[in-house]
N, C-alpha and C positions, 0 to 999 in steps of 0.2 A: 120477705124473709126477715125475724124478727133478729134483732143484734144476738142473743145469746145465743140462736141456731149458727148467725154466721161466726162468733168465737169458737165454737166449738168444731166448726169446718176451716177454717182459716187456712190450715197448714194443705189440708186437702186441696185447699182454692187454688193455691200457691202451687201446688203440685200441676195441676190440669192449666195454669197461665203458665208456667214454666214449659209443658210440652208444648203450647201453640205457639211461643217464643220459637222453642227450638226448630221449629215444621221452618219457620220465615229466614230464621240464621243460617239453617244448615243448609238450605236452598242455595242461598249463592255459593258457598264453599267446596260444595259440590260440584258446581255448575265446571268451576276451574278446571278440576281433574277432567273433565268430559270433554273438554274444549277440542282437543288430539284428536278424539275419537270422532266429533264430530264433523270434525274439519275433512275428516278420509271418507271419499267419496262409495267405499267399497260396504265399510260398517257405520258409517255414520249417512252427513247428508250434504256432503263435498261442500260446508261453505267454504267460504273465503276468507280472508284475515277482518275483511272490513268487516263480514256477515257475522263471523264469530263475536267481534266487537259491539255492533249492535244487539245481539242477544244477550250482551250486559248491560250496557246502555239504557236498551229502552225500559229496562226494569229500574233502571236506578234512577232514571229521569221520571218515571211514575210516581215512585215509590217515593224520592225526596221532595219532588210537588206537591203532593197530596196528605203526606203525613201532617202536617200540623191543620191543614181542614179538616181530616176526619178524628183529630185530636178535640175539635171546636163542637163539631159534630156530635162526637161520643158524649161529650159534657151536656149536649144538649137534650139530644132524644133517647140517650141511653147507652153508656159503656158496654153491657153484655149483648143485647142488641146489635151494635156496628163489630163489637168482634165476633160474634155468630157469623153472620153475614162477611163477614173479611175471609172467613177462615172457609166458607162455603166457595166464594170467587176463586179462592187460593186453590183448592182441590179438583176444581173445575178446570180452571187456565193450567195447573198441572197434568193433567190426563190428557188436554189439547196438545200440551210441548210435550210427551212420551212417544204421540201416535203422532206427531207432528210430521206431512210430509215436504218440507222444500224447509229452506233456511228462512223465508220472508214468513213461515206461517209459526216457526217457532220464534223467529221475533214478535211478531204481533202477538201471541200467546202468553211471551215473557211480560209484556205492559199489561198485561191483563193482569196476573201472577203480582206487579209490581201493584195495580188497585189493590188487590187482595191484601198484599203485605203492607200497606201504608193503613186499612181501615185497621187491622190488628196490631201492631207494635203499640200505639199511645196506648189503646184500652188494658194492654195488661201490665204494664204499669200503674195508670190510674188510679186500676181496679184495686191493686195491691194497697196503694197509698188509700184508699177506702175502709178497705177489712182492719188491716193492720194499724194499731194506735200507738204512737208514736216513740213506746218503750219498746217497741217488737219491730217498727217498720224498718229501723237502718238495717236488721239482720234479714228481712226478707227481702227487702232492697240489694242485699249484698247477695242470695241467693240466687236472685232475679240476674243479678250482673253478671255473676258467673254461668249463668245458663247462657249469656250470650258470647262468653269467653266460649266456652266447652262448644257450641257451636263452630264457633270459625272453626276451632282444633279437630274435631270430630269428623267435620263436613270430609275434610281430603281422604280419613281417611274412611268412612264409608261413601262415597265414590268412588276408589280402589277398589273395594270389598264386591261394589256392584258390577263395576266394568270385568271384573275379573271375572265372572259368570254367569251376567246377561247382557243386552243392547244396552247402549248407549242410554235408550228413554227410561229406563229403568230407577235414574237418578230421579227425572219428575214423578214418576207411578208409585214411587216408595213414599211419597207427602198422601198419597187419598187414603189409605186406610187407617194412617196417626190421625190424619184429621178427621174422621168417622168418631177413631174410637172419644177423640177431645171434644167434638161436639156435644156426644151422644155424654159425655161429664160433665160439660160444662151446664147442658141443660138443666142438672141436676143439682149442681154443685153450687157454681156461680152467682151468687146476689146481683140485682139489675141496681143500679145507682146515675144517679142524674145531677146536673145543676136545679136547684129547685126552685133557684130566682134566675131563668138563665138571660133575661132583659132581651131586648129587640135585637134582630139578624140586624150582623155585618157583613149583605154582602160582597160591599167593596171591600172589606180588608178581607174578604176569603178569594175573594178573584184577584187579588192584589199577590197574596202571599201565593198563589198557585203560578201563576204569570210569572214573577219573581224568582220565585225558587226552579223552575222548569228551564227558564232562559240562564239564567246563571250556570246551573248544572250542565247545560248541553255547552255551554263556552267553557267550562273546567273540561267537559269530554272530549270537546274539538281540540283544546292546545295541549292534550298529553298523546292526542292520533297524528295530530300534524307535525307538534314538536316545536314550533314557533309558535309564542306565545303573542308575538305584536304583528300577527297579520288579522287581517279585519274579520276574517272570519272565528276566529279566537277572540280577538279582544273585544270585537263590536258587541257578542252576546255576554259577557261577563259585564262589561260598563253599563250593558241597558240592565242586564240583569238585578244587578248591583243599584240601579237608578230605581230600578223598582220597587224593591225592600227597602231605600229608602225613603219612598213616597209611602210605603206599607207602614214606615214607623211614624212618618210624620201624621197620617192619617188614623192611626190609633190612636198617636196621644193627643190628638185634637176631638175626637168622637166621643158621643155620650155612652154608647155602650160597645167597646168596642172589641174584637172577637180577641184580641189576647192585650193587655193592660202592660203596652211597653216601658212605664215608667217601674214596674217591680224589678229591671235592671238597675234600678241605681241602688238595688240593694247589692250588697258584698258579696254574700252567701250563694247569689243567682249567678252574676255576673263573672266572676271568678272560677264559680264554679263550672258551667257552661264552656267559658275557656279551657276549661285545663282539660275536658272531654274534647272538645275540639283540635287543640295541637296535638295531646297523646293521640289520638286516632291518626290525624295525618301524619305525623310520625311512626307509630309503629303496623300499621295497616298500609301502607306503601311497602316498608321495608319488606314487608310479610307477603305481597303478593310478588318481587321479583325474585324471593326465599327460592318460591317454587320453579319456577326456570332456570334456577341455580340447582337444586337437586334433580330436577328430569332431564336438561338439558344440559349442562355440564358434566354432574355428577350418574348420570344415566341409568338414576331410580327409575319403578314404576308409579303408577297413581299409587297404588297400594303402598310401597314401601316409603314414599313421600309424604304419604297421609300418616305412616307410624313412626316419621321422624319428629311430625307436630305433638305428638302425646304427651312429654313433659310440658310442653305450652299449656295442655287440656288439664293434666295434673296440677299443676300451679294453679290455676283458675280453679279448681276443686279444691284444694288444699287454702288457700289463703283470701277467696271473697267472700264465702258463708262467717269467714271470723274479722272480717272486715269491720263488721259493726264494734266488736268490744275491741280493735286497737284505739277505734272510733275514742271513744268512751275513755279509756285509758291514757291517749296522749293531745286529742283531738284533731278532727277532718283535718284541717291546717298541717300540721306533721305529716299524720296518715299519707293526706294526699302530696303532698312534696317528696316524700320520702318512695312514693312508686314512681314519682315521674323521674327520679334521679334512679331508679333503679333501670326503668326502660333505657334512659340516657344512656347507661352502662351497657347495657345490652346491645342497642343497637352501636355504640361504638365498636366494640367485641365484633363486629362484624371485618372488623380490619385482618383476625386471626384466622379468616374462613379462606381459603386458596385454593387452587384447581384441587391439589392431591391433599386438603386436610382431612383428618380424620372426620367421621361423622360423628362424634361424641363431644365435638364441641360445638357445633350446630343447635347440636339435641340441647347443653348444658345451655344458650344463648336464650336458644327457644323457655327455657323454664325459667331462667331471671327475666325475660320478658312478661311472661305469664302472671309473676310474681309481684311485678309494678303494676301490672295494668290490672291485678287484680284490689290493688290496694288503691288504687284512682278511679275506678268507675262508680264502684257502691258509694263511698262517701260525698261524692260529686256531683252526683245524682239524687242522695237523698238531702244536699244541699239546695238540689233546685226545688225539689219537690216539697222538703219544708217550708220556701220561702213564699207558696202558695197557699191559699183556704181550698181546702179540699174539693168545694163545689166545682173549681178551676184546675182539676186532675190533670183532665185531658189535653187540656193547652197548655200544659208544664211537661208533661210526657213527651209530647209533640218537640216542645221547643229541643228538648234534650238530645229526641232520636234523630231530631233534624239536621242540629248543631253534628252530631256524627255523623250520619249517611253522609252532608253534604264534606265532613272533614276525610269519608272515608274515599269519597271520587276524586277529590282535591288532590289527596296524597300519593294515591295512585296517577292522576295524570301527571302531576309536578315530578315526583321524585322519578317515576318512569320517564319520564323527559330528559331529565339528569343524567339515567341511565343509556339512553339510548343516544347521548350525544358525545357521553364519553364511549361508548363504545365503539360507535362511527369514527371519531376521531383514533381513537388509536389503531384501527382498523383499517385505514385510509389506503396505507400501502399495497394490502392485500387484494383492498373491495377494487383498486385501483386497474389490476391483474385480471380482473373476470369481467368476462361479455357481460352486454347492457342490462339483460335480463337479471342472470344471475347475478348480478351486481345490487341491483335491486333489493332482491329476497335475502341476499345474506345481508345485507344492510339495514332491513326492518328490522332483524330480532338472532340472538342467537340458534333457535329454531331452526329458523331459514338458512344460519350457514352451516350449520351441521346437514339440510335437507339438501344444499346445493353442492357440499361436498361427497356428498351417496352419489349423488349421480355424476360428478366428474368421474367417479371410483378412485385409482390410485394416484392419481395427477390432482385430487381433490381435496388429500387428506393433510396435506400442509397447511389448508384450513382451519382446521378444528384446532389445534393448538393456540396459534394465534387468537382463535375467535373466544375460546375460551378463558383468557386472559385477561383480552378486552372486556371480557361482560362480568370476570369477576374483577378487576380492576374499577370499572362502573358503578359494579357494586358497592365495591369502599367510600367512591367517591358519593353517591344518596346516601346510607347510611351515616356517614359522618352528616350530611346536612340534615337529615333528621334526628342523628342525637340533638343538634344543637336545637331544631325546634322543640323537641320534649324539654330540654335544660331549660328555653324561656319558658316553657308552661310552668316547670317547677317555682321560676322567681315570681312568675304570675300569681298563682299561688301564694305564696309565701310574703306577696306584698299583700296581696289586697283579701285572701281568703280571712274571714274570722276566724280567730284560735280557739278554745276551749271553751263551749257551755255544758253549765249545768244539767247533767241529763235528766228528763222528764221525767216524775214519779211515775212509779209501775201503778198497773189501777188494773183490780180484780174486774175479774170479767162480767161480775154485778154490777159494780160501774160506771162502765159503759154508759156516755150520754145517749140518749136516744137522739138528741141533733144531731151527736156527729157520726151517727151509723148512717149505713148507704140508704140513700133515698129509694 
C-alpha cells in the first residue's frame, strides 16, 4: 500500500484498530457482570468461587505472558498479520466460552481468548504509531486511549443490556460478529508493516519474558485469593518471577540482537512514562473493581443499572482523551500527565464520601473525575513510550506499555482486594464469630457471601447485612485511601523525572511523507 493511499485512509485505519481494541477491552468488563449469573447453577454453570476466579485468571495469566512476544513477533513477520490471526483465536475461543458446558471448559476457553487478546493489543498500537506521523499521532494516540477507557465503562454496562434478555454466553457470542465485521475491514483497510532489518531471533529473551511474566502474575493471583502475601505459595512465584525478568533484563542488555533493547530505559520519556501507566492503573483499576460489589452488593443495583452508574467514567474518557494531544502541546506531557494523576488521587480519595445510604450522584460525580485523570495520563504516556522508539520497534514499545498495565491491573486488584478483604474480616470478627463453621466461611470470603448466608438464615439472618455492609464499605475507604496515595507517587514520578516541554514537530503535507518512514 503506497504512503499517500494510507494518508488518505488513516482516520479509517484508526477507526477498524479502535473496534478490535474495543472486542479485547470490553471482553473482561463484561466478563464481571456475568460472574452472578454464572456462579447459579440453574441459569449459569454452578461454578464456584475458585472456578469463577480462574476464568479471570487464566485469561490474564495468557494474556500478560504473551503480550510482549507477540509484540516482538508482530515487529517481526508482520503487525496486520499477527492482529488478523489474534482477532480470528479471539472469535474462536469466544463462541467455545458462550456454548461452553462445565466451568473447567470455560476456563480453558478464556486462555485461549487471553492468546487471542495478547497477539492483538501490541499490533494496534504499533500499527497506529506507523500510519500516523508524528504531528497527528499524540491525537490518535489519545483516541486509541480512550477506546480503551470507554471500554472498561461500556463493558458493565452492555453485559446488563445482555443478561437482561438472553443467557449468560451471550456476553462471549456478542465478540464473533464485530470481529467478522473488523476482519472483513481490516483486510481492506489496514497496511501490513514490519521491522525491515528485524536482526536474529532472541529466543531466550522470548522464553525468558513469557516464563517471567506468567510466574509473576500467577503469584500477584495467588496473594490477592489467599490474602497472605508471605506464604510460599504467594511469595515463592513472585520472587522467582521477579528473578526471572531479571535475568530477562540482564540478558538483553548483554545480546547482540536482543528482542526488546532494555537500555531505551535510561531514557526519561520511557521510563517515567511506563511508571506513571503502571501506578495509575493499580491505583485506579482496583479501586474500580470493588466499585462494583459496592453497587450490587451493598447498594442492590442490577448488572444493568451498575453498568449505567460507570457512564460519566465512559463520558470523561470521550470528552477529555481525543483533546489530550493539544493540552499535550499547550502545556506539555509533564503537566498534562501529573495533572491526571492528581486528579484520580482526588477521586479515589472521594471515596471516603461513598457510605452504605449515600446518594448515587456522588458515585457517578467520583466515576467522572476519575475518567478525567486517567484520560489525561494514558495518551500522553503512551505516546511518550512510543516516541522514545524507531518505529521499526512498534511492537515491542506497545508491548512494553500494555504489559506495564495488564500486569499493574492484576497487581491492583489482588493488593488493594487484599486490603479490602482483611479490613472487612476484621471488623466483622464479632459477627462471622456468631455463625456455624460453614457459614462462617462464606460470609467471610466476600460481601456476597454474607448477604447469601443471611437469605438463608431468613429472619435470625438479617442482623447481618448491616454489619456486613459497613465493614465492606468501611474496607472500602481503607484501599481507596492506599490507592490515592499510590497515584499521588505516580504524580511526583512524573513530575521528577518526566521531560517538560518540546518543541512540537512540524506538520508535513501529506506529499511529504518519507517513503522510509511509511509502513513497510
Amino acid at each position: 500500500m503506497d504512503p499517500q493511499t494510507i494518508q488518505r485512509r488513516r482516520w479509517y485505519i484508526l477507526g477498524v484498530l479502535t473496534m478490535s481494541l474495543l472486542v479485547v477491552v470490553l471482553d473482561n468488563t463484561i466478563l464481571n457482570v456475568a460472574l452472578k449469573t454464572i456462579a447459579d447453577p440453574d441459569k449459569g454453570l454452578g461454578a464456584t468461587q475458585s472456578q469463577l476466579e480462574w476464568a479471570i485468571n487464566s485469561y490474564t495469566l495468557v494474556f500478560a505472558g504473551l503480550l510482549f512476544t507477540f509484540g516482538v513477533i508482530g515487529d517481526r513477520i508482520g503487525r496486520k498479520r499477527v492482529l488478523v490471526g489474534g482477532m480470528a483465536v479471539f472469535a474462536v475461543a469466544s463462541l467455545v466460552s458462550a456454548y461452553a458446558q462445565s466451568p473447567e471448559q470455560l476456563i480453558y476457553a478464556r486462555a485461549l481468548m487471553g492468546l487471542g487478546g495478547a497477539a492483538v493489543m501490541p499490533q494496534t498500537l504499533s500499527i497506529i504509531t506507523n500510519v500516523f506521523e508524528p504531528h497527528e499521532r499524540a491525537r490518535a494516540i489519545g483516541i486509541w486511549a480512550g477506546a480503551v477507557g470507554l471500554g472498561v465503562a461500556i463493558g458493565p454496562l452492555t453485559g446488563g443490556l445482555l443478561l437482561a434478555h438472553f443467557w449468560w454466553g451471550s456476553v462471549f457470542l456478542i465478540n464473533v460478529p464485530v470481529i467478522a465485521v473488523g476482519v472483513t475491514l481490516m483486510a481492506f483497510l489496514v497496511p501490513e508493516s514490519r521491522n525491515p532489518a528485524p536482526g536474529r531471533l532472541d529466543p531466550v529473551g522470548v522464553v525468558l519474558s513469557v516464563i517471567g511474566l506468567v510466574v509473576l502474575s500467577y503469584g500477584i493471583i495467588q496473594g490477592g485469593e489467599r490474602g497472605d502475601w508471605l506464604e510460599l505459595s504467594v511469595l515463592g512465584p513472585i520472587l522467582a518471577g521477579a528473578a526471572v525478568l531479571a535475568l530477562f533484563v540482564w540478558h538483553e542488555a548483554r545480546t547482540v540482537s536482543p528482542a526488546f533493547d532494555v537500555r531505551l530505559f535510561k531514557d526519561a520519556r520511557m521510563s517515567a512514562a511506563v511508571a506513571s501507566i503502571a501506578l495509575c492503573f493499580f491505583a485506579a483499576t482496583g479501586v474500580f473493581f470493588f466499585a462494583n460489589f459496592y453497587m450490587q452488593s451493598v447498594r442492590g443495583l442490577t448488572p444493568l443499572q451498575s453498568g449505567a452508574m460507570v457512564l460519566p467514567f465512559a463520558v470523561a474518557q470521550l470528552a477529555f482523551a481525543p483533546r489530550s494531544a493539544a493540552m499535550v502541546r499547550r502545556f506539555g506531557a509533564k503537566a498534562v500527565c501529573t495533572i491526571g494523576l492528581l486528579l484520580v488521587s482526588v477521586a479515589l480519595a472521594s471515596y471516603q464520601f461513598v457510605g452504605v445510604h449515600t446518594s448515587l450522584w456522588i458515585l457517578g460525580a467520583i466515576f467522572f473525575v476519575q475518567g478525567a485523570g486517567m484520560a489525561n495520563v494514558m495518551p500522553p504516556a503512551t505516546e511518550s513510550v512510543m516516541s522514545a522508539l524507531p518505529r521499526e520497534k512498534a511492537g515491542a514499545g506497545s508491548a512494553i506499555n500494555n504489559t506495564a498495565r495488564q500486569v499493574s491491573v492484576a497487581m491492583g486488584v489482588a493488593v488493594l482486594g487484599s486490603v479490602v478483604a482483611s479490613v472487612y474480616r476484621g471488623d466483622l470478627r464479632d459477627e462471622l464469630a456468631a455463625l456455624p463453621a460453614g457459614a462462617r466461611q462464606a460470609a467471610a470470603e466476600s460481601i456476597e457471601g454474607a448477604h447469601a448466608v443471611a437469605a438463608q438464615m431468613g429472619p435470625a439472618g438479617q442482623g447481618l447485612v448491616g454489619p456486613a455492609d459497613a465493614a465492606f464499605v468501611h474496607a472500602m475507604h481503607a484501599a481507596s485511601v492506599a490507592a490515592a496515595v499510590i497515584s499521588f507517587l505516580g504524580a511526583l514520578v512524573v513530575l521528577k523525572w518526566m521531560p517538560g516541554r518540546v518543541a512540537a514537530p512540524p506538520a508535513q503535507a501529506p506529499a511529504e511523507r518519507r517513503p522510509e518512514k511509511a509502513p513497510v
